[in-house]
BAFI-3210 file (N, C-alpha, C; in Angstrom, 3 decimals, decimal comma, padded with zeros to 6 digits):
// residues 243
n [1|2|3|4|5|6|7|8|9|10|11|12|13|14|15|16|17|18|19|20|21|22|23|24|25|26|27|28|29|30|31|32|33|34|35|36|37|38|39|40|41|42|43|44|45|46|47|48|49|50|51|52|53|54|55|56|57|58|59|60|61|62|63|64|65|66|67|68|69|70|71|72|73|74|75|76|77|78|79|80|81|82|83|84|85|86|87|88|89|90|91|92|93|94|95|96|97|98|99|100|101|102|103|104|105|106|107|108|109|110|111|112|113|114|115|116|117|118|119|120|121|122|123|124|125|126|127|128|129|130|131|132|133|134|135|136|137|138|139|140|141|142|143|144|145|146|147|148|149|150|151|152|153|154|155|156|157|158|159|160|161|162|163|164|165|166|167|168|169|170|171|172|173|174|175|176|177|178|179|180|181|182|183|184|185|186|187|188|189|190|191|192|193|194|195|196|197|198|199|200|201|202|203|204|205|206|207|208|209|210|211|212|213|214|215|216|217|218|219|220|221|222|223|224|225|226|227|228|229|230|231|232|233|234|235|236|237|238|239|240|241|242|243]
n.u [094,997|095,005|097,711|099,269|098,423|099,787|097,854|098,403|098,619|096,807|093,602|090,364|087,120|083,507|081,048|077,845|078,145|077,803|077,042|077,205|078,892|079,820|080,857|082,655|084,560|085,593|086,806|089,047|090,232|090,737|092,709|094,701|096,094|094,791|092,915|089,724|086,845|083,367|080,551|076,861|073,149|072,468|072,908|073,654|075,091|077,043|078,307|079,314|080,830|082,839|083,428|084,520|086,512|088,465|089,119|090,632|092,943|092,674|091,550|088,717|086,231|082,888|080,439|077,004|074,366|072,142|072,277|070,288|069,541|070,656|071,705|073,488|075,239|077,306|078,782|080,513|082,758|084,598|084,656|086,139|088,606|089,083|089,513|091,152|093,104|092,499|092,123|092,156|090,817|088,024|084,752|081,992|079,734|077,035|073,731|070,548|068,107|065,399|061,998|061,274|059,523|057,422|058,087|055,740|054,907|056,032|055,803|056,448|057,749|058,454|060,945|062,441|063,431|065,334|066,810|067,736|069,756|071,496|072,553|072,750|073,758|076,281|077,254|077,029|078,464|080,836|081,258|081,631|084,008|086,206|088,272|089,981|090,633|092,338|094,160|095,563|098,182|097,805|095,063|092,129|089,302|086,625|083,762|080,878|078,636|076,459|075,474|076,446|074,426|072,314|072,644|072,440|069,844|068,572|067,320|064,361|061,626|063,749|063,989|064,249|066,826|068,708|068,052|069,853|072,365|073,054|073,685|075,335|077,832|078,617|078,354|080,793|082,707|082,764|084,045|086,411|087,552|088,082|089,926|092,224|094,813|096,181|096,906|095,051|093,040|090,028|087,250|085,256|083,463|081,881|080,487|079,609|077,159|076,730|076,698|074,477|072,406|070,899|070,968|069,639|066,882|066,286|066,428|064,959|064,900|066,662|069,867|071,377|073,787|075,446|076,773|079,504|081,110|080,997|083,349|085,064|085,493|087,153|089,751|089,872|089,119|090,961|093,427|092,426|092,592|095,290|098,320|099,750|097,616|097,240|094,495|092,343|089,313|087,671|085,763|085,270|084,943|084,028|084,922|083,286|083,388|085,364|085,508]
n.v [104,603|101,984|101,284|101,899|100,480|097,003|093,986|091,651|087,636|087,946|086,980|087,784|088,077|089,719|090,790|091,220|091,920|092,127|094,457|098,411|099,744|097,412|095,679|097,956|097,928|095,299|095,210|096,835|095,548|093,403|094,549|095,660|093,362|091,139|087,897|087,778|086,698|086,844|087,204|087,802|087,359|088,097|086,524|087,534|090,145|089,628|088,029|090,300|092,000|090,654|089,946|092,568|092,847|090,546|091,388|093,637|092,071|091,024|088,287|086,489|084,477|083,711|083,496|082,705|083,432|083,935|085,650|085,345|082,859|081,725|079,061|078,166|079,711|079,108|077,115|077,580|079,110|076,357|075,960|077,867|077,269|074,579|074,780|077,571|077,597|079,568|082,240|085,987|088,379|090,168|091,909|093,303|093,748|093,423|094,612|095,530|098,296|098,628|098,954|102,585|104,247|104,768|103,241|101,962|101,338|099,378|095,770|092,502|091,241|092,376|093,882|091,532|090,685|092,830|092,461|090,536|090,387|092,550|092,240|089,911|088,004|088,859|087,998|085,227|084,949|085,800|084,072|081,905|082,726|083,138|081,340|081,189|083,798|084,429|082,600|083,854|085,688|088,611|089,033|090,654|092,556|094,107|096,018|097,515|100,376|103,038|106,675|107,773|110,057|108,385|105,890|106,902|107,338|109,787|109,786|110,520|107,422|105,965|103,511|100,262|100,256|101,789|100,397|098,007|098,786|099,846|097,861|095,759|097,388|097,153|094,515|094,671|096,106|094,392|092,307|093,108|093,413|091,681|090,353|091,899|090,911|089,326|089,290|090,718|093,271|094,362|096,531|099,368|100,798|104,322|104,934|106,991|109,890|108,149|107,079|105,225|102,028|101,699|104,079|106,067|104,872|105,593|108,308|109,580|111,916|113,216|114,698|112,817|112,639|114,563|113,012|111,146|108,599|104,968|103,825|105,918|105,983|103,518|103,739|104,069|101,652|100,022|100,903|099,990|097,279|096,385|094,724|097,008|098,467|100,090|100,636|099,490|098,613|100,477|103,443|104,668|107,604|108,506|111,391|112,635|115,185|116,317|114,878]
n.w [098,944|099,630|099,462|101,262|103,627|103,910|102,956|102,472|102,489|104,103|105,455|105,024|105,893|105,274|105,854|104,226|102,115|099,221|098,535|098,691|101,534|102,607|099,827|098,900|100,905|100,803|098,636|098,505|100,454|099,316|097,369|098,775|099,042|100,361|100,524|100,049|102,138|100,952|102,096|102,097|101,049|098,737|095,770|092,604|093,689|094,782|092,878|091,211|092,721|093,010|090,489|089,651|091,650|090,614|088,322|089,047|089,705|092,105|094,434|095,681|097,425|097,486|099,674|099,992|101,760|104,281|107,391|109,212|109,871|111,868|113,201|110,978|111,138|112,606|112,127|110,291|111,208|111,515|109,224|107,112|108,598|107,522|104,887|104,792|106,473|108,760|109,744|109,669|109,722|110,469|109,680|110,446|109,180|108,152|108,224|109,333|108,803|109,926|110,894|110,863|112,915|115,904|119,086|119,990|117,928|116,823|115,951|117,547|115,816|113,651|115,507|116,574|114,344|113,612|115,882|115,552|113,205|113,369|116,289|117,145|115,236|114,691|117,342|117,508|115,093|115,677|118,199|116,561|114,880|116,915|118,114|115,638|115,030|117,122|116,694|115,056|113,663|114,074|114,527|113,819|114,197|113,309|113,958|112,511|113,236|113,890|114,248|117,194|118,319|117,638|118,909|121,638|121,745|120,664|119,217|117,315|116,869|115,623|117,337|116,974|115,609|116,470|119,340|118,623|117,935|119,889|121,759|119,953|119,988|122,645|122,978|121,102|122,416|125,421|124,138|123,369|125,842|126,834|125,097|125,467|126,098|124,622|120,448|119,216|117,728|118,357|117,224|116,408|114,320|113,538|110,133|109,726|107,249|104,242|100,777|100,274|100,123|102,352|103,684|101,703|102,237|105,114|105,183|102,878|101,071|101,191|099,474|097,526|096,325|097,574|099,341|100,728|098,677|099,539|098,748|099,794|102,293|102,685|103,950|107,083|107,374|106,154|108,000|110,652|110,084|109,479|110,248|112,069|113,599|116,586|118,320|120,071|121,106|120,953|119,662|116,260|115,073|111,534|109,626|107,710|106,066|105,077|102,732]
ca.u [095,029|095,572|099,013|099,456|098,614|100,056|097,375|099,029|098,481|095,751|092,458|089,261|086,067|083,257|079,270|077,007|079,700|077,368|076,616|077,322|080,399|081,099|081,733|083,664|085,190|086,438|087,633|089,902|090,970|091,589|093,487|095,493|096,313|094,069|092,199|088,696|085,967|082,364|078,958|075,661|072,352|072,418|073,933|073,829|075,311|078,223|079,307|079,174|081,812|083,684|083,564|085,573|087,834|088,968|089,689|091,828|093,796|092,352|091,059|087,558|085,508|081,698|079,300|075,746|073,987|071,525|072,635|068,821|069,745|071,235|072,476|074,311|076,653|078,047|079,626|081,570|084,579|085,438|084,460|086,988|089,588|089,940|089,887|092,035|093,790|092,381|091,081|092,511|090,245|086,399|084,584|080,996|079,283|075,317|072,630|068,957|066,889|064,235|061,177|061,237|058,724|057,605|058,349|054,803|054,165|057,331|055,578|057,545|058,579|059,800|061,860|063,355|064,689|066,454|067,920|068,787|070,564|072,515|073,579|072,679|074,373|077,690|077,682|077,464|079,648|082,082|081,642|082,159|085,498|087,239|089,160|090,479|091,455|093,288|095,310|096,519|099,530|096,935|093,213|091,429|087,505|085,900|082,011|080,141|078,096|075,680|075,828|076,400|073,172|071,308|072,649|072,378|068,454|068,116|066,669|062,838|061,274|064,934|064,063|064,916|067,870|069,435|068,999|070,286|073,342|074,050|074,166|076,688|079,122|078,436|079,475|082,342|083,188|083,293|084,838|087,950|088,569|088,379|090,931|093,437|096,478|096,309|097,476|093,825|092,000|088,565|086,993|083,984|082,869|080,908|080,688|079,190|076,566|077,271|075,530|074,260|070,626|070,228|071,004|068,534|066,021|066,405|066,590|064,969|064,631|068,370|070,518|072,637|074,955|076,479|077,857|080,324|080,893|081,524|084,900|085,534|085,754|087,546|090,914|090,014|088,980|092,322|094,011|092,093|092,579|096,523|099,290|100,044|096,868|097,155|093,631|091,174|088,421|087,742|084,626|086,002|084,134|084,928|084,876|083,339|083,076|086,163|085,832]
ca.v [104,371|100,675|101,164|102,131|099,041|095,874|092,583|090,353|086,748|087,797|086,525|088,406|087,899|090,474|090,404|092,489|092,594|092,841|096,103|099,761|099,611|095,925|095,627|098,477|097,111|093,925|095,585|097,812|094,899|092,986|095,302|095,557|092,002|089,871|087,314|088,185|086,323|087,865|087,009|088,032|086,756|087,817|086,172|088,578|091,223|088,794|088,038|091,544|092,185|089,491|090,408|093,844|092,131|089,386|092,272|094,481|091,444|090,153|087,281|086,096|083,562|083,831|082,769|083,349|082,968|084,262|085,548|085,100|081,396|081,307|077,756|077,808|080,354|077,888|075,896|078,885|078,879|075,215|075,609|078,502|076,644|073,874|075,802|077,948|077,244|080,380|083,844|087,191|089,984|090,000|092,941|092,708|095,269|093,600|095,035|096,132|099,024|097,901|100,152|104,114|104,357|105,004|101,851|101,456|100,397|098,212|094,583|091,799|090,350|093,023|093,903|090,253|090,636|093,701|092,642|088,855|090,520|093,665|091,868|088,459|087,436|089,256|087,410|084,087|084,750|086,378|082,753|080,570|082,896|083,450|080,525|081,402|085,004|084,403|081,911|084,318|086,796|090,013|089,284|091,776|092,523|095,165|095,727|098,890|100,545|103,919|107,925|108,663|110,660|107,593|104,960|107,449|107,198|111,403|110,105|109,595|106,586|104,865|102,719|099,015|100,068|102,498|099,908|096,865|099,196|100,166|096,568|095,492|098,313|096,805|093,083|094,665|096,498|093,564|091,654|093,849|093,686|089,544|090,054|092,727|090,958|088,842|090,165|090,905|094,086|094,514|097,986|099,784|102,373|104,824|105,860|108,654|109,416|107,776|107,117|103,632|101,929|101,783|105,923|106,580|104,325|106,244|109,481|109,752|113,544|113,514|114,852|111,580|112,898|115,539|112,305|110,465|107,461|103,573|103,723|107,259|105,821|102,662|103,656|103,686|100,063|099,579|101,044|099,085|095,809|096,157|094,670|097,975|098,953|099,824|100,929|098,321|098,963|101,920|103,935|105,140|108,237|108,681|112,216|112,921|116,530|116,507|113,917]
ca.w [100,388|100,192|099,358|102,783|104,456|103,235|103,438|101,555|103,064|105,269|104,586|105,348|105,914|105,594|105,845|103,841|100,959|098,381|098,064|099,606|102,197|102,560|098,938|099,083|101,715|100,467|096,988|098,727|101,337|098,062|096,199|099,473|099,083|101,161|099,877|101,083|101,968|101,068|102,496|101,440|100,375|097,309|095,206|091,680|093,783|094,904|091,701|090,669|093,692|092,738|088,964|090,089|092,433|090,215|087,189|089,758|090,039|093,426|095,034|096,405|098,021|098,067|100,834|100,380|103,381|105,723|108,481|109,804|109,878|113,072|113,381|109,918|111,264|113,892|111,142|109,395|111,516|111,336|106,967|106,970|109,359|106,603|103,407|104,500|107,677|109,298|109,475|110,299|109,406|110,078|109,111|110,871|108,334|107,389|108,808|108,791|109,608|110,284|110,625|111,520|113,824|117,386|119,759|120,398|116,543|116,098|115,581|117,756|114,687|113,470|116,406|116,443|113,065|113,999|116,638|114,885|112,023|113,819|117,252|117,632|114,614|115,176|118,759|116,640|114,289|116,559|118,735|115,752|114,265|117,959|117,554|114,463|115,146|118,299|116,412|113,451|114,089|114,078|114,204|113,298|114,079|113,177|113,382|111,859|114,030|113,551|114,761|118,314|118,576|117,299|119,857|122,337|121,864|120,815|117,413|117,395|115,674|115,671|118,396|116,758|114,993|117,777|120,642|118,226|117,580|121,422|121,748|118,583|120,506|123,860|122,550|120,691|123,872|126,095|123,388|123,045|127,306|126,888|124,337|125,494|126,262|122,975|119,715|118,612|117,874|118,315|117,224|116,233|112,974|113,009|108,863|109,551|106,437|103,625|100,246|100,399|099,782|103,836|103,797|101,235|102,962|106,332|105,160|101,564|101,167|101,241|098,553|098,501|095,771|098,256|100,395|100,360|098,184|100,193|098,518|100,035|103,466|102,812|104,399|108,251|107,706|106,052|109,155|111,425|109,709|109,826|111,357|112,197|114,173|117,734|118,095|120,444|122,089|120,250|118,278|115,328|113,806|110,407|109,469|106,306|105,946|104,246|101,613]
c.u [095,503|096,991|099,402|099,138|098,540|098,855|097,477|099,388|097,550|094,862|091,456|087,741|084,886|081,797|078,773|077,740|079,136|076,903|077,174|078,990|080,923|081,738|082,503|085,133|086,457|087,362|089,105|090,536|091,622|092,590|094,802|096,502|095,803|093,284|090,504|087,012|084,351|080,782|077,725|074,638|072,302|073,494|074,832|075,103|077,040|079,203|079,780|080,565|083,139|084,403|085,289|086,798|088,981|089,696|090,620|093,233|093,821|091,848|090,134|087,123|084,214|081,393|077,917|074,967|073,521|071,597|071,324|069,364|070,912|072,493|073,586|075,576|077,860|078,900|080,852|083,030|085,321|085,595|085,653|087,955|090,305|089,825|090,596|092,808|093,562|091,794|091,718|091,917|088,773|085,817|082,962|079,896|077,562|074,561|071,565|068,286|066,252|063,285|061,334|060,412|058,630|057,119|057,032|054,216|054,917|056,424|056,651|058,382|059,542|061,168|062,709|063,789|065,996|067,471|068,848|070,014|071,899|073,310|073,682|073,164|075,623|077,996|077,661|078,180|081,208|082,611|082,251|083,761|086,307|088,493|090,673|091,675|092,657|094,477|096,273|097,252|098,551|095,779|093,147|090,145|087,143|084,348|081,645|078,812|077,060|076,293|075,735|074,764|071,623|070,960|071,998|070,589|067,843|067,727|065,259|062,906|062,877|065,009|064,798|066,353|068,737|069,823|069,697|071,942|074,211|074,174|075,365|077,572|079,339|079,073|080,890|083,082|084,102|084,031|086,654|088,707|088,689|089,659|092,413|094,431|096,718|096,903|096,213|093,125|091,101|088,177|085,932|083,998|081,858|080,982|080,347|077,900|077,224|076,478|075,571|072,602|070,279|070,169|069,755|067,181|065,335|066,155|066,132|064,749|065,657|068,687|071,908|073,983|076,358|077,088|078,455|080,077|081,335|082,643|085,885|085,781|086,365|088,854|090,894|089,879|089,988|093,035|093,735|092,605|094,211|096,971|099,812|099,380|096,992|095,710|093,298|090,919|087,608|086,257|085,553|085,045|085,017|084,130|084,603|082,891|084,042|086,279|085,110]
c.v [102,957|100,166|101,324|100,989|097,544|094,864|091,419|089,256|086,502|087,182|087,353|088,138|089,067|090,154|091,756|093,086|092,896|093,983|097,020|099,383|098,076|095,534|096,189|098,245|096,139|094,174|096,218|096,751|093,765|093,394|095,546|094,260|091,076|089,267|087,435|087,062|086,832|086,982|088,110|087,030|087,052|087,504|086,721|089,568|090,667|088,883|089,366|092,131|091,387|089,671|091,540|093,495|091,860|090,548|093,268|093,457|090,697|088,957|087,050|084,724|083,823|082,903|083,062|082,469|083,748|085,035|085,441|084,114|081,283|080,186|077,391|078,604|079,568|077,733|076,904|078,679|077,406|075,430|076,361|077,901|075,726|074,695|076,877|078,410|078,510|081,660|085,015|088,343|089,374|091,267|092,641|093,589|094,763|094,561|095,142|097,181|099,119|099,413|101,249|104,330|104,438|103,463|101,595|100,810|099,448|097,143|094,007|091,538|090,978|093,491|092,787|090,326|091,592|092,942|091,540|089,257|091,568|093,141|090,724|087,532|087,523|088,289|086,015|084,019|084,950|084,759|081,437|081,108|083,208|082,604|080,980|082,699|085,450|083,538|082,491|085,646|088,224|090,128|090,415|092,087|094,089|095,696|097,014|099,279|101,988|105,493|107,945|109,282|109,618|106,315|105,338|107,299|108,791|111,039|109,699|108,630|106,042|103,765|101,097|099,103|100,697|101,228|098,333|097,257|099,525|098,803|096,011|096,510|097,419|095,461|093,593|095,185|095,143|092,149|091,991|093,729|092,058|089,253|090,658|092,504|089,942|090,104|090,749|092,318|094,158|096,087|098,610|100,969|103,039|105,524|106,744|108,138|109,441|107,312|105,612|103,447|102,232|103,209|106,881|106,021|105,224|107,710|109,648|111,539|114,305|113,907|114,016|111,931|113,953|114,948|112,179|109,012|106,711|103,116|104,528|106,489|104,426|102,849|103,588|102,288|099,298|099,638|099,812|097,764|095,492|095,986|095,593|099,072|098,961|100,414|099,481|098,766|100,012|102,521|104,752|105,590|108,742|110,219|112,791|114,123|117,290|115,896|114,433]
c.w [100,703|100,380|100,476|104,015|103,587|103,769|102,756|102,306|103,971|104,441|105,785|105,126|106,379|105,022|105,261|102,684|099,567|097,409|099,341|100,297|102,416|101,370|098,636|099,767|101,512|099,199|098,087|099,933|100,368|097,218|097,286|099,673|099,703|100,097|100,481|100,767|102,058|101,422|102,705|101,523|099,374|096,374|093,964|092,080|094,485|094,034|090,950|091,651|093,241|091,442|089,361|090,876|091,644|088,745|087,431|090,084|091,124|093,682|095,570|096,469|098,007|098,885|100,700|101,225|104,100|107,047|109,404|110,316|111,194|113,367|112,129|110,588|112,103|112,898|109,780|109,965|111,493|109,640|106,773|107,408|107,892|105,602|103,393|105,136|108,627|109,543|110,131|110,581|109,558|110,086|109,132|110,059|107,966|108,237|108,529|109,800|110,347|110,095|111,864|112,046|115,347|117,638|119,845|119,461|116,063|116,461|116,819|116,588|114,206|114,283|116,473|115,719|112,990|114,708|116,862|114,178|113,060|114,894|117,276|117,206|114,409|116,746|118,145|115,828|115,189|117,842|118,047|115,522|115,494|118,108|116,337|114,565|116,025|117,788|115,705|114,509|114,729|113,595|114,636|113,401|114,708|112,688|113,322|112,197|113,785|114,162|115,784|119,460|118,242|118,512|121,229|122,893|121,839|119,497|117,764|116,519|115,354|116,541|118,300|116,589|116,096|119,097|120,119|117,690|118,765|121,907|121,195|119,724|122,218|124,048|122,216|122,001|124,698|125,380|123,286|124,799|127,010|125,937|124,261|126,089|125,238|121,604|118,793|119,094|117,504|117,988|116,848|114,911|113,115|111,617|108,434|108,242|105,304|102,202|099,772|099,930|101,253|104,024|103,165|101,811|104,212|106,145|103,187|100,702|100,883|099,726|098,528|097,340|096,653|099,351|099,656|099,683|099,405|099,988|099,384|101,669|103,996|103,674|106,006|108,780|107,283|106,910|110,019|110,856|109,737|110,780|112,581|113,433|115,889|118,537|118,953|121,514|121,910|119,623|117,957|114,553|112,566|110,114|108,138|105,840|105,077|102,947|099,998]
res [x|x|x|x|x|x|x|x|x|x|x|x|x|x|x|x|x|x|x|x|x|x|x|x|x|x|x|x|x|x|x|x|x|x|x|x|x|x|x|x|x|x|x|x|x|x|x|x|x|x|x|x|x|x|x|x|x|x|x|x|x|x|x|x|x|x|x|x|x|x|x|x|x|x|x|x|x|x|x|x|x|x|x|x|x|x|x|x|x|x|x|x|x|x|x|x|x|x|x|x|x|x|x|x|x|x|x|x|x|x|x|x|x|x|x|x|x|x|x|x|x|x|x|x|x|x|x|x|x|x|x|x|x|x|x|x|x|x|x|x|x|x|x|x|x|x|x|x|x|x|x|x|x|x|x|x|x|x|x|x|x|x|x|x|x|x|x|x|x|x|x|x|x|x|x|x|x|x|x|x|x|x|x|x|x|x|x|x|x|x|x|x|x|x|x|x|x|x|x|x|x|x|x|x|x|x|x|x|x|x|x|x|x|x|x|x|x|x|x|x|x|x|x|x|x|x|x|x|x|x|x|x|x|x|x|x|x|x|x|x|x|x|x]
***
């Protein structure tokens, strides 16, 4: 699939790259030719990304980092600016759960972490790299978002993660009209289910061999991320019934 969209010279940046779909992600935006930059906290699961990259012939950057940490993110888009005059591709993919339960037992705390990690930190990152993206030929931002029926609020006991996800769409939303006479698309994923640690988490009962792999659905984020893409503004369900 990557053969199909050239990213040779871009550079990318993608959260949550450690594992499941962002490392997928970044392999397959590497192997496309970008040089990609990966952030995580862990760091093991970095190099392990990186490992695979660097043996397909690609290119990486780690970041490990927080995205809890609020105030560090500020300082990302100038760090990227000099090291490496820019940024084209961002790829808003961490997240968290949080807990399955009815709203009346969600904790504050826990609710704040939800809704630090899923929106609050895409709206900081997305303030530090705007700069950046507006400057390059064909920024690129694309944040990864949940099912339909979840945002919607028809799932019980989804309450954190559902309304920290109709949010994330709601930024990218009014992100993509602030940007539509620029050369920048903004866009949205839904990956449908997919077999990840957050999938089995959510749903453990599941028979996660009869998904799809995080590789298997790398090519709509190749689309999106090209020159090529006329796509913004968009949810983008990925259809995995075929894969």
């Amino acid at each position: 699939m990557s053969n199909l969209f050239d990213l040779s010279g871009k550079t990318a940046l993608i959260t949550g790259a450690s594992r499941g779909i962002g490392a997928a992600v970044a392999k397959a935006y590497a192997k496309a030719g970008a040089h990609v930059v990966l952030m995580a906290r862990t760091v093991g699961g970095l190099e392990e990304v990186d490992d695979a990259i660097r043996a397909a012939g690609g290119t990486a950057t780690l970041i490990s980092q927080d995205l809890m940490e609020l105030d560090k993110i500020d300082i990302l888009g100038p760090a990227l600016a000099d090291r490496f005059g820019g940024l084209d591709i961002f790829v808003g993919n961490a997240g968290l759960l949080g807990p399955l339960t009815p709203l009346s037992h969600i904790s504050a705390k826990e609710w704040d972490k939800v809704m630090t990690l899923n929106m609050t930190a895409n709206f900081r990152l997305i303030r530090t790299l705007d700069p950046l993206l507006r400057a390059s030929q064909a920024g690129r931002v694309i944040v990864v978002s949940t099912g339909a029926h979840v945002i919607r609020g028809e799932k019980a006991y989804w309450g954190a993660y559902a309304a920290s996800k109709a949010g994330l769409e709601a930024l990218a939303r009014t992100y993509a009209a602030e940007t539509q006479k620029t050369n920048m698309r903004v866009n949205i994923i839904n990956p449908g289910a997919v077999r990840t640690a957050m999938r089995a988490s959510a749903v453990p009962g599941e028979d996660s061999e009869q998904l799809p792999a995080p590789d298997d659905i790398t090519g709509t984020f190749l689309e999106l991320a090209s020159e090529s893409c006329q796509k913004h503004g968009e949810t983008i369900s990925i259809d995995n019934s075929n894969i």
